[in-house]
N, C-alpha and C positions, 0 to 999 in steps of 0.2 A: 250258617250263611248260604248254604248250599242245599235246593232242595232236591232229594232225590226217589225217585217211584222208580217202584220196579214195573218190569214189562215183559221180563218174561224168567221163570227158575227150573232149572234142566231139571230136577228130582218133581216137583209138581207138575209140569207142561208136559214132560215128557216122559222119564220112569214110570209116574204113577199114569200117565196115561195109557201106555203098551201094556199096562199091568191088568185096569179095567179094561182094557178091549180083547185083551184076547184070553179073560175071564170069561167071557161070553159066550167063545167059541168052545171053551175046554182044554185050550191049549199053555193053562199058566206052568205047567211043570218045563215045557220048552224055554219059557222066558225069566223061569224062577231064579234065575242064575245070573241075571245081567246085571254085566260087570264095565266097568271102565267104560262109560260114558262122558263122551267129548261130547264137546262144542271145534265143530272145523270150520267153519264159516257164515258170512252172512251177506247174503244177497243184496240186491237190488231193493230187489220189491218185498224187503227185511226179514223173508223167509231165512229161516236157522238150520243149515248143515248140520248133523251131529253123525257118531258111531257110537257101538257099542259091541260090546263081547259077551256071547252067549254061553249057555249051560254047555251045548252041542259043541263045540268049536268053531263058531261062527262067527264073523263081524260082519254085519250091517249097518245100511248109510240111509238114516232117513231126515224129512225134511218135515219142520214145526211154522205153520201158515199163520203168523198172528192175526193175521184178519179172521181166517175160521176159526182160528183157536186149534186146530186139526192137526195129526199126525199122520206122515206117510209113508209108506215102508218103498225106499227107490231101490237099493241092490243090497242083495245078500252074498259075500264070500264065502266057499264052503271048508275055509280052514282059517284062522284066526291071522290078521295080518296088520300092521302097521300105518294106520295112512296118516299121510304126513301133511298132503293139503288134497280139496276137495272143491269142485263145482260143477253148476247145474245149469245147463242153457234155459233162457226165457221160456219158451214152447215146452221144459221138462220132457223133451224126448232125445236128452243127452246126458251122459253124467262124466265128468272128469276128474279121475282122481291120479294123485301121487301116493306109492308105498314105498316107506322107508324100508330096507330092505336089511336085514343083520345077518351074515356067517355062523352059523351053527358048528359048532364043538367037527362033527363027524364029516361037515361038507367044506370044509377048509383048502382043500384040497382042488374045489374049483371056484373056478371065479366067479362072484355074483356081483353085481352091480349095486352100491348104496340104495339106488332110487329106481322104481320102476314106475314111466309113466304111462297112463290108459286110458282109454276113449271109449265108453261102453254105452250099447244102442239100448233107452230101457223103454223105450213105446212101442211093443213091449222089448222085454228082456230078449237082446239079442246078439248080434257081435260085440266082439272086442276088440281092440285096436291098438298093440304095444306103438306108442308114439315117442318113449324114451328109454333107454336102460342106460343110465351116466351113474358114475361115481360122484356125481353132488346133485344139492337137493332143486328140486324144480317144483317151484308153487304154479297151481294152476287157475285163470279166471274166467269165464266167459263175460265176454263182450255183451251188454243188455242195452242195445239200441233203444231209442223213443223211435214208438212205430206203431201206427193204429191199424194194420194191416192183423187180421185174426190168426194165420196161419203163413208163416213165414220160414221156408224149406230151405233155409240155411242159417250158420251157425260159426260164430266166429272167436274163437281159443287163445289166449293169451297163455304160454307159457317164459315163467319167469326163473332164469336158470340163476344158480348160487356161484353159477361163476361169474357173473357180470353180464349176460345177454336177454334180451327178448324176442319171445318170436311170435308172429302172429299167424296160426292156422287158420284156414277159409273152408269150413268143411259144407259142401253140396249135399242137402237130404232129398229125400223122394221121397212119395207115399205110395207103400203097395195094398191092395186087396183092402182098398179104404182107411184103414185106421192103423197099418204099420208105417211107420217112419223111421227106415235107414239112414246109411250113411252111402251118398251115391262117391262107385269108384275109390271107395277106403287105400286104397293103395297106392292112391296119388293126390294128397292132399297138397294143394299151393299152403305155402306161407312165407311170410316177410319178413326180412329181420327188420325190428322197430327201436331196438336202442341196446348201445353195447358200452363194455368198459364203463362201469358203475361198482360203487360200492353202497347204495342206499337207496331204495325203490318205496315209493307210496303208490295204493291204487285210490283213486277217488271213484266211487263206485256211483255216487248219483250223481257226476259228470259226465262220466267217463273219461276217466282223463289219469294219465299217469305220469308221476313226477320221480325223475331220480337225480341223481347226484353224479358228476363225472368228476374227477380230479387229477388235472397234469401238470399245467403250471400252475392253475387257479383252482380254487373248488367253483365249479359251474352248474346249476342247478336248471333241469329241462323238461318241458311240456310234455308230453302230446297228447292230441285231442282227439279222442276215436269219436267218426260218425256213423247217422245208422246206415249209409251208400257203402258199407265196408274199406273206408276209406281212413285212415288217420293221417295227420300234419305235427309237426313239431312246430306249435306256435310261438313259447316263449322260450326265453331264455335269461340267467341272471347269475350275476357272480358275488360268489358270497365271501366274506373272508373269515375264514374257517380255519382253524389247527391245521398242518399240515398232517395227512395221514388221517383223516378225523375216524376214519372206518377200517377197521383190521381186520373185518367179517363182515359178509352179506347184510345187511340188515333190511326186512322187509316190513312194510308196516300197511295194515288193512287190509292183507295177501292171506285172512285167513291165518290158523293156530295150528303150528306145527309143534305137537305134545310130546314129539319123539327127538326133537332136533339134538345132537349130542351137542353143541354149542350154545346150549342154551342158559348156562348155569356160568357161561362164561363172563366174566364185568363187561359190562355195555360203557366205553369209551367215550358216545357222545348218543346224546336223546334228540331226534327233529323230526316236525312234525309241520307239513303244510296245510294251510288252513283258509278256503276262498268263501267268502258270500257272496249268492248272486246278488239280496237284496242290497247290499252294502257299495256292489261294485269293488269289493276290499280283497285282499292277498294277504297273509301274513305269513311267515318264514318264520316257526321257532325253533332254538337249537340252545341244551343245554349240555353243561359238561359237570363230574364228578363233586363232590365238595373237594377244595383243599386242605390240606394240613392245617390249615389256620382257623378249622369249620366256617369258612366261607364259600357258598353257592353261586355261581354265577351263571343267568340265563339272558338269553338276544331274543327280540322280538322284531323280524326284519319289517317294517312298516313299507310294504309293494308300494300301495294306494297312496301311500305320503312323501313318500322317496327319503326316509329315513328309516333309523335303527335305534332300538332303545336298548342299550345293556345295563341288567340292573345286577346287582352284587348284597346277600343277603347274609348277616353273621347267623349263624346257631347258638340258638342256645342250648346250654346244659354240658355237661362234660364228653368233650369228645371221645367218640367210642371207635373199634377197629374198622368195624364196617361203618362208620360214617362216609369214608372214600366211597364208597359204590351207592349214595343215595342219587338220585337223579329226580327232579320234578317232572311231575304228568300235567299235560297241558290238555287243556279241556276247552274247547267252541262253548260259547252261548251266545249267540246274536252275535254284538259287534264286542262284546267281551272275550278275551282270551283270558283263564282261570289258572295261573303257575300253583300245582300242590303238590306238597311235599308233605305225605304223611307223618304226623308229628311233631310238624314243626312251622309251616305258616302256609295260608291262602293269599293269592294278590290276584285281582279280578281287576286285569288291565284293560282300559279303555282304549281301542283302537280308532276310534274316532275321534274322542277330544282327548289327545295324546300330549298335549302340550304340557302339562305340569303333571306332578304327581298327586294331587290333593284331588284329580278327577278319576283317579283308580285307587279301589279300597284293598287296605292289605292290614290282613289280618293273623294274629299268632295266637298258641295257647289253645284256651280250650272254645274258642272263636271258631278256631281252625279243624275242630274234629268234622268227619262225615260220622254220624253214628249207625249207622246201619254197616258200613264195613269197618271189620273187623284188624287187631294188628298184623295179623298174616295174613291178609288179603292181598293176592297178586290181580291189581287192577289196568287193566289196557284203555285207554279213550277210544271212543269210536267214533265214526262221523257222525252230524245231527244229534251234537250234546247228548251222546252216549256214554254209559261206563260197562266195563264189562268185569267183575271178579270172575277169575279162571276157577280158583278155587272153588268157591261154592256154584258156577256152574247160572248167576245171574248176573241180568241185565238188567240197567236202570237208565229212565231218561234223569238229566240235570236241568235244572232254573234255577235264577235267585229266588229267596223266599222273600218274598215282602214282609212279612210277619219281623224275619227277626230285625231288616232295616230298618221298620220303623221302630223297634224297642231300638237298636242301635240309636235312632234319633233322640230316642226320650231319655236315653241315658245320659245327660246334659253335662254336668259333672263329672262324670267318669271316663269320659270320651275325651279325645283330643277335636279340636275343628276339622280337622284335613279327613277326618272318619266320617264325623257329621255332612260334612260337605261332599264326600264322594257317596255316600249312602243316600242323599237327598237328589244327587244328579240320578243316580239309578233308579231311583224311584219315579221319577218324572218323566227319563229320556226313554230308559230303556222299559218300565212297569209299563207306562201310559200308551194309548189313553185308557184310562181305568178311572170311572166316576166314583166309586165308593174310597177307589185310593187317593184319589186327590183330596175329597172330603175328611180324611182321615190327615191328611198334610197340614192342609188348613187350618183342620182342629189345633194339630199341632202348633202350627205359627202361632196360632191366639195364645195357646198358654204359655211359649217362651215367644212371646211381639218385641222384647228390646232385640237388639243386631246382636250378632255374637263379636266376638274380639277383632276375628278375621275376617267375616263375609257377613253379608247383610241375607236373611234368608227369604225376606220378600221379594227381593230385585231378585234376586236364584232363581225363588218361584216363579215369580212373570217371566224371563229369560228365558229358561230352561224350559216352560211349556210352552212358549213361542214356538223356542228353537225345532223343538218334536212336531206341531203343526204343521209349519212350513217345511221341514226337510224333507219330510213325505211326497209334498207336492212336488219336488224338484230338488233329485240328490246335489243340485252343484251348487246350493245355497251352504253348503257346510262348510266353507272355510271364510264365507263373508255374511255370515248374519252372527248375532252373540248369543253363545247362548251363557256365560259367565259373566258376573261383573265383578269379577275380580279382575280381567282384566282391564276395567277400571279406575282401577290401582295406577298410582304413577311405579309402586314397587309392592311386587309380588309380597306381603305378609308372609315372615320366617317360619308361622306355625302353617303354612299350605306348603313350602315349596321343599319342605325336609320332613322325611317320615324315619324316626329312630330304626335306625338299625339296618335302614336300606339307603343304596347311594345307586343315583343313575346316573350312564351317560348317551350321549344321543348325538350320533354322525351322521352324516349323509353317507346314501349307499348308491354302489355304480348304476348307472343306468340299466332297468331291462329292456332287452331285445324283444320285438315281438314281428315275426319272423314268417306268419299266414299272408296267404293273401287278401285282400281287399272284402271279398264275400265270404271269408271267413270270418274276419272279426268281425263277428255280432252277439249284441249281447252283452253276457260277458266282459269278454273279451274287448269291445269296442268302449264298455264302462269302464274298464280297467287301464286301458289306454288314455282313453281320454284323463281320466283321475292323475296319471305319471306326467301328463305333459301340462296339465293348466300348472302341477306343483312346480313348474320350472318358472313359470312366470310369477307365483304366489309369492316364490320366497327370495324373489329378486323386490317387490312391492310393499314398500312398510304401510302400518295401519291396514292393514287389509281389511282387516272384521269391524264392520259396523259400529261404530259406538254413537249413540243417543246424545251422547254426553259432549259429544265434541260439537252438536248445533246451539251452546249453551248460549255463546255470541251472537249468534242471527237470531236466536229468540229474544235476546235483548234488542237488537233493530229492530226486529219488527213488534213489537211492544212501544216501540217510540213511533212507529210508520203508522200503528192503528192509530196513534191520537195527531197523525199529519194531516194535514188537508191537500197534500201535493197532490198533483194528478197523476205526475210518474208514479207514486204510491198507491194512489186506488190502484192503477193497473196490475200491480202489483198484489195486491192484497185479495182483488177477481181472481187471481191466480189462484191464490192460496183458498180462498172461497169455494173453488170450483173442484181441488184436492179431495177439502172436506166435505164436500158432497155427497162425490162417488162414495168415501166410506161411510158417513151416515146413512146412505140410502139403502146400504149392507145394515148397519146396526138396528136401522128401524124396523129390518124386520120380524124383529122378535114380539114375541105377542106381552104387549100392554098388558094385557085383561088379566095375566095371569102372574106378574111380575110380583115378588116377595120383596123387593127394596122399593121404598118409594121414590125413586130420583126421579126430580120433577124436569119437565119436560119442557126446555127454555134455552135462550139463546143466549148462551154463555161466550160470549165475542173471543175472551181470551184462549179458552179449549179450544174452541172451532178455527181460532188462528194456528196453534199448537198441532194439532191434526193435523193440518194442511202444509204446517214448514213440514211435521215428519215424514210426508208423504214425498214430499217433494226432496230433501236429502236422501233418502233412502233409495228415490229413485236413479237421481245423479247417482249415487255409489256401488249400482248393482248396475246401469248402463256402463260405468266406466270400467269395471272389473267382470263383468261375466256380459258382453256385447255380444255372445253367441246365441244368448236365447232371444232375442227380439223384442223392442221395445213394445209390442203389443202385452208380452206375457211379462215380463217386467212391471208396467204397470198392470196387471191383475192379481202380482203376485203382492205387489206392494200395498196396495189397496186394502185387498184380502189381508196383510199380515197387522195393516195398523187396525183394521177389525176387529182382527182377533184380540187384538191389542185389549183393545173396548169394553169387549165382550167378557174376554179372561179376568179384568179387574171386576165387571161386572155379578160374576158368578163367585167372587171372589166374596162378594159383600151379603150376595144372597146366602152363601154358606155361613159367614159370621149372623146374619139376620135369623139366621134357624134356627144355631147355635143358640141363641142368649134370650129365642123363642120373643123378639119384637114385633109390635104391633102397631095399626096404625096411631095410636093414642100420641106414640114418638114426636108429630109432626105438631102437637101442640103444645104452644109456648107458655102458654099461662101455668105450667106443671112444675115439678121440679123432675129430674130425670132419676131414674130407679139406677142399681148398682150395674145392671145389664146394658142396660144404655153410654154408662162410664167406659164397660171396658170395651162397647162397641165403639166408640167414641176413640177411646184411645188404639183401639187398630187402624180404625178408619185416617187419623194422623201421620201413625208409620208406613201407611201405604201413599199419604201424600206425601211422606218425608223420602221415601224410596223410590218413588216418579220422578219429583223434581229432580235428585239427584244427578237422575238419569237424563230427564229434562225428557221424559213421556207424557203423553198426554191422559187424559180420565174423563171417563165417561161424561156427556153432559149432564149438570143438576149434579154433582158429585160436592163440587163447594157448598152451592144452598143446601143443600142436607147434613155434611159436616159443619156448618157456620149452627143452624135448628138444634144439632144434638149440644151444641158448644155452650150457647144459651138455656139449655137444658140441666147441664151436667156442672160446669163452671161457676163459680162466684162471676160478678159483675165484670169486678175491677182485670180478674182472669180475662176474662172472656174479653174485654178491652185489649190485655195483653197482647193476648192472644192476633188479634187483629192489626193492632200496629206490628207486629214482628212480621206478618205476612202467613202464618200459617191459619188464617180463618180468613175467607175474601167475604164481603158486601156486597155479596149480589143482589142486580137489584128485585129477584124476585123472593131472596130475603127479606132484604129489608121491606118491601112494600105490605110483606107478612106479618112483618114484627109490629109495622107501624098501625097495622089493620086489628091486628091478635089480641096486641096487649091495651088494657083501659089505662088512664092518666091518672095512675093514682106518682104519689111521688118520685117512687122508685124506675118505676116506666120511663117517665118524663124524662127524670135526668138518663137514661141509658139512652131513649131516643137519641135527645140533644146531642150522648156524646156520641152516637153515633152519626148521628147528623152535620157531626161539626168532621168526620174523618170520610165525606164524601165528595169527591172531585164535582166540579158545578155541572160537570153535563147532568152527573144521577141524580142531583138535587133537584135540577128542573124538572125532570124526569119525571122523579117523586113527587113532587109538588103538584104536576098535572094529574097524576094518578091518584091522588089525596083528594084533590077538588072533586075528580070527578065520583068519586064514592061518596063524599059529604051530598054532593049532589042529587046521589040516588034515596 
């Protein structure tokens, strides 16, 4: 399910490379002994902290550039020592470390401090600066402002203490004798305190921004946002409800790998992990807790962006073991998916966007659910930017989904339940796309299972769901009023989507967050993230919110009766609708003719062009009435544009079946009989008009006379008659003036004419009859 690339392996990237370089020199017997190599942290700009311990009695701290691929030796201690956490200012003319500090047998006798923390000048090697000596541990970070300035002579220090505080140093550099860079006035560093009384600290490092945990009456979860003016704000804030006591210990997460901590082996109580997109404008809060006695897991997905909470509750399978109590799932970013894993026992790649059912998040168990590349003792950390890190083997891997195995998941028809199918086909579409070869690869699909599944239709999914990804690009606040399912469709949700064996969810509303900056601070972000928490106040006060096609079934019935009016309130009317489907055919035509693999002829289909023009105009009504922020200007371009695309996506839809079954123009003549290729084009071509209608969408023009040509092609007569009276083959009339043209009068023509002749309203007859004269005439 899950694909994984490594990206960086501390014994290759880095062992073997100190190994070959200072071969070179002569110096391998110095480094032939290196031992105990960490991984301490991971920057900004994804440069990798590590140490290691020497032949000599040395630890050194260097840094692995994955852009150069390079290694670099920043400070060497000249006695073997413990560091607990570790960082590097942007400019690399600071290094900041914590050592863990331990009581030797014979120095007992005086007092040494757990933690020694240090500020050491290395451009070049030069002071040192004791900035802590506490009895608990203190992680260190530098602040890595966005700032295009080359050479920036100051440098701003996060130290985060294990009793519950933060403090932010402001350290002043200078440059002396050209290329030395101090620390100006070491002995009087300002700094701030930024957050106290916590028991759970995140750093987000390509925000900058840090989140912890306060808990007195309530568990209170809090911002702040460091900028590059060395300035920071506590912008949000939000209450969670959380076990009382949920943290017994420190817990830090993103602060850098402390390999020495003596609490480290102790049971972790509660697992959480904040998780923001910028692209998404999205926040999630997740928090999980131990299995219970019962081997049941239970994890909360705080949904910021939708002002709800999903708790879902998962059995175990297999016989419960001692240490099952201490399993905890790792939650893993990938776009707008959050990934709950629990080695050994299941994957759930929840959709944070279309969160409303379960059958739109795939969850998987067994051997579905293995990563193979880590192994069962693998102790794995998430990192930010769909990272994983094993401590043990000392690698890094980026995560995606793998398309490869969704779509065998898809083809596995029979062995699959729908709710699998179904959330593997949204992912392939929403989140894969656009990807031309993958859609073609969909498509294929659809032609070889074209009947509907049990529970969902997988054409209307297709057309939806690639909509959906279209437009929501152009404008994130189309997400909770365009569709992109038709299931919900449904007067009632299908039992096999809205229940997945073995998991139960539930979903509350969650308190309001506070967001707490000023005015010219929320940007961004921040001003997305806001805005997302306050339209959900109004969303889920508004029933039908989301678009449905299906609800204009009625006005396309009127005005089906209005085209054959001669009212004049109706023409006015109908100009309107006219002038709809203008603007978007004036879009559609511009695709190049010349080059076009379906032949859909090029003719004025009255009832499509009417169809176009109501959905234009409903869509618009319903995105004026519900999102009046963006402006009727952009409203209609956005509308226009989407029934387009609309157009266009069945359009490409027919050219990919047309590749497939490799047709030609020969199709288009009646006198033939049709080949087996032509059949099962024939019979998609139906299911996609049976899954329009449904919807009551429209289809490209020339879409009927083409389906009616292969119908006559593929059908027996009396068929093909059927066919016509039920409504699913229309007589257009640049069909039939075809047919009438095509076919010679031997018996059989004759009467199929007739009976088509006899099944046409008088206007097409005259129509015909003028169009017949004048070719006899020619």
């Amino acid at each position: 399910m899950l694909q994984l690339s490594a990206t960086f392996d501390l014994q290759q990237d880095v062992v073997s490379s100190i190994f070959k370089k200072e071969a070179t020199v002569g110096r391998t017997e110095e480094y032939s002994g290196i031992v105990d190599t960490r991984i301490l942290n991971i920057e900004r700009d994804g440069g990798v902290l590590y140490s290691w311990k020497g032949a000599t009695g040395t630890t050194r701290i260097g840094k692995y550039d994955p852009n150069t691929r390079q290694n670099k030796l920043l400070y060497t201690f000249d006695k073997q020592v413990c560091v607990s956490s570790c960082s590097l200012n942007k400019e690399e003319t600071l290094l900041a470390v914590s050592l863990a500090q331990r009581t030797r047998t014979e120095e007992r006798l005086r007092p040494v401090s757990k933690c020694l923390t240090l500020l050491i000048e290395i451009h070049p090697i030069n002071n040192t600066k004791v900035l802590k000596a506490v009895d608990c541990r203190v992680r260190v970070q530098f602040i890595h402002p966005d700032t295009e300035r080359d050479s920036v002579l100051e440098s701003h220090l996060l130290l985060v203490a294990e009793d519950g505080y933060v403090e932010q140093l402001h350290v002043m550099l200078v440059r002396q004798e050209g290329y030395r860079v101090v620390m100006l006035n070491p002995e009087c560093l300002a700094k701030d305190r930024v957050a106290e009384e916590f028991s759970w600290v995140q750093w987000d490092s390509q925000t900058q921004r840090l989140f912890y945990l306060t808990h007195r009456e309530k568990a209170v979860l809090k911002c702040v946002q460091f900028y590059h003016d060395q300035n920071c704000e506590t912008l949000f804030e939000l209450e969670l409800e959380l076990p009382s006591n949920p943290f017994t210990c420190m817990r830090f997460v993103n602060l850098g790998f402390d390999h020495h901590q003596e609490t480290q082996h102790e049971r972790e109580e509660m697992r959480m992990l904040v998780i923001t997109n910028k692209t998404e404008g999205s926040m999630c809060v997740c928090y999980s807790q131990p299995a219970c006695a019962n081997q049941e897991i239970t994890y909360t997905i705080v949904l910021v962006h939708r002002g709800c909470s999903k708790t879902f509750s998962v059995a175990l399978d297999g016989t419960p073991s001692p240490c099952s109590t201490d399993l905890l799932p790792l939650f893993i970013p990938i776009g707008y998916y959050v990934v709950v894993y629990l080695a050994g026992h299941f994957l759930h790649c929840i959709n944070t966007r279309q969160q409303e059912l379960l059958c739109h998040s795939l969850f998987l168990s067994g051997v579905d659910a293995e990563l193979g590349v880590l192994g069962s003792d693998s102790v794995v950390l998430s990192l930010p930017e769909s990272s994983l890190l094993d401590l043990n083997t000392g690698r890094m891997y980026t995560v995606d989904l793998n398309p490869s195995f969704l779509m065998d998941l898809l083809h596995c028809s029979h062995s699959r339940p729908d709710a699998q199918r179904l959330a593997a086909l949204h992912c392939l579409l929403l989140y894969m796309g656009p990807n031309a070869a993958l859609q073609l690869k969909i498509i294929d699909w659809i032609c070889d299972n074209v009947m509907p599944f049990d529970t969902f239709d997988q054409i209307q999914e297709f057309i939806l769901a690639s909509l959906y990804r279209i437009i929501y690009k152009k404008c994130l606040s189309l997400d909770e009023v365009l569709p992109y399912s038709s299931v919900f469709e449904k007067k009632k949700v299908p039992e096999g989507l809205d229940l997945v064996p073995g998991v139960t969810c539930t979903t509350e509303l969650h308190a309001e967050p506070v967001f707490k900056g000023k005015a010219r601070r929320l940007q961004g972000y921040w001003e997305e993230l806001q805005w997302s928490t306050e339209k959900m106040k109004y969303f889920e006060a508004v029933p039908n919110l989301r678009y449905r096609a299906s609800q204009s079934l009625s006005d396309w019935t009127k005005l089906l009766t209005t085209l054959k009016s001669e009212n004049k309130k109706a023409s006015n009317y109908l100009r309107h609708i006219e002038e709809n489907t203008k603007q978007v055919l004036s879009m559609v035509d511009s695709w190049n003719l010349d080059q076009k693999v379906v032949p859909l002829f090029q003719e004025q289909d009255s009832q499509q062009r009417a169809l176009i023009g109501l959905m234009v105009d409903k869509l618009r009504e319903h995105l004026n009435r519900h999102l009046p922020r963006l402006g009727k200007k952009k409203i209609d371009v956005l509308v226009v544009n989407y029934v387009a695309k609309l157009l266009e996506l069945i359009r490409r839809m027919l050219q990919s079946v047309w590749l497939k079954y490799k047709l030609g123009p020969l199709v288009l003549c009646l006198k033939q009989q049709g080949s087996s290729a032509e059949w099962a084009v024939f019979h998609v071509m139906c299911r996609i008009l049976e899954a329009t209608n449904t919807l009551c969408l429209p289809l490209p023009p020339g879409y009927h006379t083409l389906l009616s040509v292969l119908g006559v092609r593929c059908l027996p007569r009396h068929t093909f008659l059927q066919y016509v009276d039920h409504g699913v083959l229309q007589l257009t009339e640049t069909f039939v003036s075809r047919l009438m043209t095509d076919l010679d009068n031997n018996d059989a023509n004759e009467e199929l004419k007739f009976s088509i002749l006899k099944r046409l309203p008088e206007v097409k007859v005259t129509f015909l009859s003028k169009v017949l004269i004048a070719l006899c005439s020619c």
